[in-house]
C-alpha positions in Angstrom: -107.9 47.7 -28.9 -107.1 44.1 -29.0 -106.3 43.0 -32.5 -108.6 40.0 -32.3 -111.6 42.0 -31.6 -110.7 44.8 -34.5 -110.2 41.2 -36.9 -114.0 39.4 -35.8 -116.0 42.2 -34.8 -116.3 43.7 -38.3 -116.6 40.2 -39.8 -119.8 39.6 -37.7 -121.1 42.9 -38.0 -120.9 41.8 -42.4 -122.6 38.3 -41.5 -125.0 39.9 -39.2 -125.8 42.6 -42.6 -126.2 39.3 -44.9 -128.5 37.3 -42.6 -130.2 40.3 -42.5 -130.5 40.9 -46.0 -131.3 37.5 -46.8 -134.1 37.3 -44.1 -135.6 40.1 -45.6 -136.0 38.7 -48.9 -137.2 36.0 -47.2 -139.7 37.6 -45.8 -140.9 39.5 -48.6 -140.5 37.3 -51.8 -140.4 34.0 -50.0 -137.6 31.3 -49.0 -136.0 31.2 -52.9 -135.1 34.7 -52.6 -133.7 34.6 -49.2 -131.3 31.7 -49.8 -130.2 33.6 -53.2 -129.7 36.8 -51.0 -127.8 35.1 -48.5 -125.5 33.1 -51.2 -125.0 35.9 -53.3 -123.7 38.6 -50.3 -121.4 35.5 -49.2 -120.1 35.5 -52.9 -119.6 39.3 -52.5 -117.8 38.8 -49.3 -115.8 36.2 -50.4 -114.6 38.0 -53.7 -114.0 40.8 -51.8 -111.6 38.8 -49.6 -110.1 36.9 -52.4 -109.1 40.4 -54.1 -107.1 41.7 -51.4 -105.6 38.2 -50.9 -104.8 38.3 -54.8 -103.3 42.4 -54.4 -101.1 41.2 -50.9 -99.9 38.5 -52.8 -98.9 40.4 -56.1 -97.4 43.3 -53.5 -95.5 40.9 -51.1 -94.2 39.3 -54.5 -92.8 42.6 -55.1 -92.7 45.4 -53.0 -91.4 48.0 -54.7 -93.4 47.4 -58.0 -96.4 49.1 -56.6 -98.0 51.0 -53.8 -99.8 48.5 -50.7 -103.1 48.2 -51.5 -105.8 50.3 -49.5 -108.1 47.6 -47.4 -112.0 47.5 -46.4 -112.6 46.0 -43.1 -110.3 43.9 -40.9 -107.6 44.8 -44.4 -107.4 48.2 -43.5 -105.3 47.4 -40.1 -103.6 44.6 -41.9 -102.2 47.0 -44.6 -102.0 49.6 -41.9 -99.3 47.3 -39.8 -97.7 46.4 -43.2 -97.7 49.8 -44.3 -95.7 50.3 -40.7 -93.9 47.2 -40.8 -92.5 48.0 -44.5 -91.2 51.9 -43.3 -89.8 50.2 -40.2 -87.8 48.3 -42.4 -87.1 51.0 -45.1 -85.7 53.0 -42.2 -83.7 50.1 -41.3 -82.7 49.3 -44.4 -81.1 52.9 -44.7 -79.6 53.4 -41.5 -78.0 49.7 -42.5 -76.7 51.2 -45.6 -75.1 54.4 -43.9 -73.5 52.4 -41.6 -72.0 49.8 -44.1 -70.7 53.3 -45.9 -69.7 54.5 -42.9 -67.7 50.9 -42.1 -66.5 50.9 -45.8 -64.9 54.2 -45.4 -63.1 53.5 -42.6 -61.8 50.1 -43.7 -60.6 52.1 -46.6 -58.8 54.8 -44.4 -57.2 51.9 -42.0 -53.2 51.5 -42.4 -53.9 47.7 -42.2 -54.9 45.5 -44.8 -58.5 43.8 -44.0 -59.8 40.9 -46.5 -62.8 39.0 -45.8 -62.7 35.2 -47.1 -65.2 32.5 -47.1 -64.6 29.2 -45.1 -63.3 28.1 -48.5 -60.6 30.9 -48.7 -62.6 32.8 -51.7 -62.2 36.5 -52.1 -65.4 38.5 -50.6 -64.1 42.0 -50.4 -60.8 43.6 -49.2 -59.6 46.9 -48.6 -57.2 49.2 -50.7 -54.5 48.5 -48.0 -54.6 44.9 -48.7 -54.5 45.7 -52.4 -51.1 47.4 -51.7 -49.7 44.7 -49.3 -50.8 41.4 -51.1 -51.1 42.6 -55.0 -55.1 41.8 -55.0 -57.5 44.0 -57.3 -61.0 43.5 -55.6 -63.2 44.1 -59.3 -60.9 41.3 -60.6 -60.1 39.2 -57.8 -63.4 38.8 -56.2 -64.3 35.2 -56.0 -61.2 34.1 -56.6 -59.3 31.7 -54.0 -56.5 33.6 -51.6 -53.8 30.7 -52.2 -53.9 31.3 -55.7 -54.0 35.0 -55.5 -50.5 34.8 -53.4 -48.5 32.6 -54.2 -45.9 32.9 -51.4 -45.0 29.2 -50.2 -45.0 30.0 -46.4 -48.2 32.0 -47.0 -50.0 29.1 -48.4 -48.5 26.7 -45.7 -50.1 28.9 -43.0 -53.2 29.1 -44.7 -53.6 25.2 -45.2 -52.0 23.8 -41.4 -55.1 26.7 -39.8 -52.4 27.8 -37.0 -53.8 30.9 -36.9 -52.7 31.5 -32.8 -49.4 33.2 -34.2 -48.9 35.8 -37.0 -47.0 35.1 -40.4 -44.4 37.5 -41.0 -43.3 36.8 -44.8 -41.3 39.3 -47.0 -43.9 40.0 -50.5 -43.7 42.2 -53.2 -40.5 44.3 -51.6 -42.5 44.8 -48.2 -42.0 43.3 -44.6 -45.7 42.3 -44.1 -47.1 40.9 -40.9 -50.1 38.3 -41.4 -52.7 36.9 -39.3 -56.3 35.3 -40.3 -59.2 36.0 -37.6 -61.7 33.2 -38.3 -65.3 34.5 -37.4 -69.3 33.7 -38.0 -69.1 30.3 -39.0 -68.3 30.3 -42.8 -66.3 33.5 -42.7 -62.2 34.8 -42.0 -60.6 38.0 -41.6 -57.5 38.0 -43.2 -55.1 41.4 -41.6 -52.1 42.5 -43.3 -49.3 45.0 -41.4 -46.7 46.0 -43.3 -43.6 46.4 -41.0 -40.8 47.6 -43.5 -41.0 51.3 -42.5 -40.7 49.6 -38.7 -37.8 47.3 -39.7 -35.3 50.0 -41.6 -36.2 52.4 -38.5 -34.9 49.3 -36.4 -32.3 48.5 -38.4 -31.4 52.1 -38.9 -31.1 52.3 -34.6 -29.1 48.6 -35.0 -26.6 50.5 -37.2 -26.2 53.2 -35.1 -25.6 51.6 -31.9 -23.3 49.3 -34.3 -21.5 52.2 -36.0 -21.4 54.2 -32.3 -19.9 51.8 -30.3 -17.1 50.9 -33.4 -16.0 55.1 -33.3 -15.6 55.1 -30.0 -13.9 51.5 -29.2 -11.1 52.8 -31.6 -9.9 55.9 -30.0 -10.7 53.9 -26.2 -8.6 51.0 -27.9 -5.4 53.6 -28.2 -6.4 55.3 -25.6 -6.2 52.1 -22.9 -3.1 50.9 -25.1 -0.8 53.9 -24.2 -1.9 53.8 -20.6 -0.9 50.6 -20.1 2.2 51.1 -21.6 2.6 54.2 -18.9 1.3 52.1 -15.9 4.4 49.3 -16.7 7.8 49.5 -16.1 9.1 50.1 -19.6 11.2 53.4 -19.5 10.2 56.1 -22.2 12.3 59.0 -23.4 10.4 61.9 -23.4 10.0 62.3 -26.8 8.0 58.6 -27.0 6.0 60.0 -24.1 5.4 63.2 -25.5 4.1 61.8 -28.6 1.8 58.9 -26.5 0.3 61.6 -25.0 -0.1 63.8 -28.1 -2.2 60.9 -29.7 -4.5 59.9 -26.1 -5.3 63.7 -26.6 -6.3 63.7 -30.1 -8.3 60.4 -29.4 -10.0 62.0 -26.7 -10.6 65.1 -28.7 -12.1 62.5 -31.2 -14.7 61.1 -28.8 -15.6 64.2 -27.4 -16.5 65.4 -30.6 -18.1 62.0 -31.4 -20.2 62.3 -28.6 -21.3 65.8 -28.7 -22.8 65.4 -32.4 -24.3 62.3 -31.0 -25.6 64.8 -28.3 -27.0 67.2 -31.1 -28.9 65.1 -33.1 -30.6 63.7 -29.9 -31.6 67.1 -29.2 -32.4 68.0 -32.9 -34.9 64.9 -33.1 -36.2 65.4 -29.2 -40.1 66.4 -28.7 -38.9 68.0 -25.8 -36.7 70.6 -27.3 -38.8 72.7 -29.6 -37.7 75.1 -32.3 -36.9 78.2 -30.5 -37.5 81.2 -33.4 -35.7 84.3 -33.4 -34.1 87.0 -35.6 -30.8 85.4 -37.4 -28.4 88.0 -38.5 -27.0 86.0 -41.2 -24.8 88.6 -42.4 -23.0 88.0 -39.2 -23.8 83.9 -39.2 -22.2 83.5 -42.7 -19.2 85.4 -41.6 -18.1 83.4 -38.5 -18.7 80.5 -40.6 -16.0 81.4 -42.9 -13.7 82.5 -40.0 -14.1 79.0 -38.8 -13.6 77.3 -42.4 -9.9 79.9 -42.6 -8.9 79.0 -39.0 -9.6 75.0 -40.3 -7.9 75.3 -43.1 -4.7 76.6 -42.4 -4.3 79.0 -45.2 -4.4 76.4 -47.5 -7.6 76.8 -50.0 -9.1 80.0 -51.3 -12.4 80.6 -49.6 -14.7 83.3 -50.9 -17.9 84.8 -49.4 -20.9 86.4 -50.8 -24.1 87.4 -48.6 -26.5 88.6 -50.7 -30.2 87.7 -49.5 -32.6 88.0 -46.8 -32.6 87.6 -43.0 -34.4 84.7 -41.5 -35.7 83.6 -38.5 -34.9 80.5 -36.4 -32.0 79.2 -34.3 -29.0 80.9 -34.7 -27.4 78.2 -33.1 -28.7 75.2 -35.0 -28.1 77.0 -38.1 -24.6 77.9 -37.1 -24.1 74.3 -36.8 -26.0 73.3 -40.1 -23.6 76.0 -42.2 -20.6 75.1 -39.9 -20.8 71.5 -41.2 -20.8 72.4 -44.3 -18.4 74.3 -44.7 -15.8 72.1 -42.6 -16.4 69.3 -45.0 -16.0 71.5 -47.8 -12.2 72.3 -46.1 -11.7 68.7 -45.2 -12.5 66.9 -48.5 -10.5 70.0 -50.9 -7.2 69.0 -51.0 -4.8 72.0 -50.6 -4.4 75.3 -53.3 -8.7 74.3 -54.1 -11.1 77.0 -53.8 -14.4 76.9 -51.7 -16.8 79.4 -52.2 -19.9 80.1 -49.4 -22.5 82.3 -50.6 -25.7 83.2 -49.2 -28.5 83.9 -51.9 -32.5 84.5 -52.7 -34.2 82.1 -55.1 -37.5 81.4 -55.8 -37.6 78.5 -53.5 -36.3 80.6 -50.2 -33.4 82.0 -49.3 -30.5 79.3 -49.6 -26.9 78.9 -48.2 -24.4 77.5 -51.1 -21.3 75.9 -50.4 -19.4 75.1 -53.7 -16.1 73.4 -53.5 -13.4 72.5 -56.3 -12.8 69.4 -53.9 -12.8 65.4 -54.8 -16.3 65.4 -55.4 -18.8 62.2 -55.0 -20.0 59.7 -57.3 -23.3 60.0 -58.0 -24.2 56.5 -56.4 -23.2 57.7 -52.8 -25.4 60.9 -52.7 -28.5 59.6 -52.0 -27.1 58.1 -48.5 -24.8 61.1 -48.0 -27.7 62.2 -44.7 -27.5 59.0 -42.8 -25.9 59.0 -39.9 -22.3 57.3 -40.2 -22.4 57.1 -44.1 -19.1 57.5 -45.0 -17.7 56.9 -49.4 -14.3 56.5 -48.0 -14.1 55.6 -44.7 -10.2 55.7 -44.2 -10.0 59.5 -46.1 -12.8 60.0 -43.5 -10.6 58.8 -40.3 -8.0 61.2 -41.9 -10.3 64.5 -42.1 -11.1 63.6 -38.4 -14.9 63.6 -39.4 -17.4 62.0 -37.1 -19.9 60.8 -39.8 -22.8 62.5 -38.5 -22.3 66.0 -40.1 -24.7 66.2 -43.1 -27.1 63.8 -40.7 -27.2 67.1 -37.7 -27.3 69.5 -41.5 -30.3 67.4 -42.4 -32.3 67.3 -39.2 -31.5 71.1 -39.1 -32.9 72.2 -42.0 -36.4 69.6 -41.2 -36.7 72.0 -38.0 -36.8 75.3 -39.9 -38.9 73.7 -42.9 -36.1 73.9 -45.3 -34.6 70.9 -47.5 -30.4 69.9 -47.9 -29.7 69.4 -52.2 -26.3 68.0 -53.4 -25.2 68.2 -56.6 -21.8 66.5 -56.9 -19.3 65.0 -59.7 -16.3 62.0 -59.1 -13.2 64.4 -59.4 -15.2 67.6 -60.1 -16.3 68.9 -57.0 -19.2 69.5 -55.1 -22.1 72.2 -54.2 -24.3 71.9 -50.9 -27.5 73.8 -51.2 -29.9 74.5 -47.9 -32.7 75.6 -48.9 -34.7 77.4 -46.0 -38.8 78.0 -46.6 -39.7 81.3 -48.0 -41.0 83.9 -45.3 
């Protein structure tokens, strides 16, 4: 029904009672009567009206002090669509708050840092990302201007000139960060933090490499191209200068290729495309040839020992036949001659491990952390001299990350060494 006929035809139907009334009285106790009748149901009416004004009033003052009033009349649909109108908005009102949890939550799980400033650069709220990045706590800091939160002068220059078309990249509190503000409504700004130093040693790592890469293999090409030249002119060479020209093009060569092929491995190692292929490892067998190998390198010069005492595993023979191979080769190459090496396979309570303990030169304690990375070398001209490629322990290391295990190093200056891989308990 149309609401203006529901709101006037109960009103005239009340006026239409009180002339009624009041013509009544008239009728029966004269005109006095009639005209106090009439005045006194408009009174009614009128209080009547003016108490459910007074009870919207006191309610819309406070909404959640007490229930809406129940109306007479043309009330009862007006607290009828308020009644509505409030659960409308109650529902609202909740699926607003889920969302905002929902938007919170998120904001909290985001890598980035997110901090939301007035147009007068005041704190409103950030996330626990850009607590990390920019040294903010949001219970202290709220309300507090940005520019005197960070105090970084480029960050406060870009802040204050408003060229906001390009992002700030600023080194802070040991991190690389990457900064950009996102002005939006018309008193607000997004402030967006990315930190980039993971992205920048990972890019300086591959600089490095390529860096480190191209140096090992310029010096054997640089020989290499040297003593063909020498062949190609017309300087006449006993044999024995020949002989020995060609002795030391071989070894370069045998240097690259070796250079290359570990290059080769830990490509593979690291490569989505070549899975871990699992199978039985006889390590019995595995530990053995390793040794064989460490001998035949060695020359008869050190005392190496073996003791295989622990489980069989499973993974790649192969990879793991490099991984111990390593090992033990450096062990050779960094024992001077009459030491002892000692390879032993073993259970632990951590999983079965591989132990290669040397009585060799040993390592000062500030070089072991780096010992994995590819190209690390603590001397670099004993290196050149053990004929090492520098990528050994780096293949070891990417090795043992394939089969779940962990490489452990416990080394002394002038006291030796002991390389533990640790593989995952079955």
């Amino acid at each position: 029904m149309n609401p203006t006929l529901v709101f006037w035809i109960p009103a005239l139907l009340r006026i239409c009672l009180i002339l009624l009334g009041a013509g009544l009285c008239w009728w029966l106790f004269g005109a006095l009567y009639g005209l106090a009748a009439a005045l006194l149901g408009l009174l009614t009416v009128l209080f009547v009206q003016l108490s459910y004004l007074r009870q919207l009033g006191d309610w819309l003052d406070d909404p959640d002090s007490a229930k809406l009033p129940d109306g007479w009349g043309a009330w009862t649909g007006i607290f009828s669509r308020l009644y509505r109108l409030r659960r409308d908005d109650e529902r609202n009102q909740a699926e607003l708050t889920e969302w905002l949890a929902r938007f919170r939550q998120a904001m909290h799980l985001l890598p980035e840092g997110v901090a939301i400033m007035d147009d007068v650069l005041f704190l409103e709220w950030c996330n626990p990302a850009a607590e990390r990045h920019l040294g903010l706590t949001l219970e202290r800091d709220r309300g507090m201007r940005v520019t005197n939160l960070v105090r970084h002068p480029a960050f406060v220059d870009y802040i204050i000139l408003g060229r906001y078309e390009q992002p700030l990249t600023l080194s802070l509190r040991d991190r690389k960060l990457i900064c950009q503000i996102i002005p939006f409504e018309n008193r607000r700004q997004i402030l967006v933090t990315h930190d980039a130093t993971e992205t920048e040693r990972i890019e300086k790592m591959r600089r490095d490499f390529i860096a480190n890469a191209s140096h090992e293999l310029r010096t054997p090409l640089t020989v290499i191209v040297g003593f063909l030249e020498i062949a190609l002119s017309e300087i006449d060479l006993d044999a024995q200068t020949r002989l020995a020209h060609l002795k030391l093009m071989t070894e370069q060569g045998q240097r690259m290729q070796r250079l290359i092929e570990d290059m080769l491995t830990l490509s593979r190692l690291e490569s989505v495309d070549h899975p871990l292929r699992r199978e039985p490892v006889d390590v019995k067998a595995l530990v053995e040839a390793v040794a064989e190998e460490a001998r035949a390198l060695s020359g008869g010069q050190h005392q190496i020992t073996v003791s295989i005492d622990g489980p069989d595993v499973s993974g790649s023979t192969e990879e793991l036949r490099s991984a111990f191979g390593n090992l033990a080769s450096n062990a050779v190459r960094y024992t001077p001659p009459g030491g002892s090496i000692a390879l032993s396979w073993k259970g632990s309570p951590d999983g079965p491990q591989f132990v290669v303990t040397d009585s060799g030169i040993g390592i000062d304690q500030m070089h072991i952390a780096r010992l994995t990375e590819r190209f690390y070398r603590v001397d670099k001209g004993r290196s050149r001299e053990t004929k090492g490629t520098g990528l050994g322990l780096a293949i070891v290391k990417h090795v043992l990350l394939r089969h779940g295990g962990n490489l452990s190093i416990k080394s002394e200056a002038g006291k030796g060494s002991s390389f533990i891989a640790t593989m995952p308990v079955r």
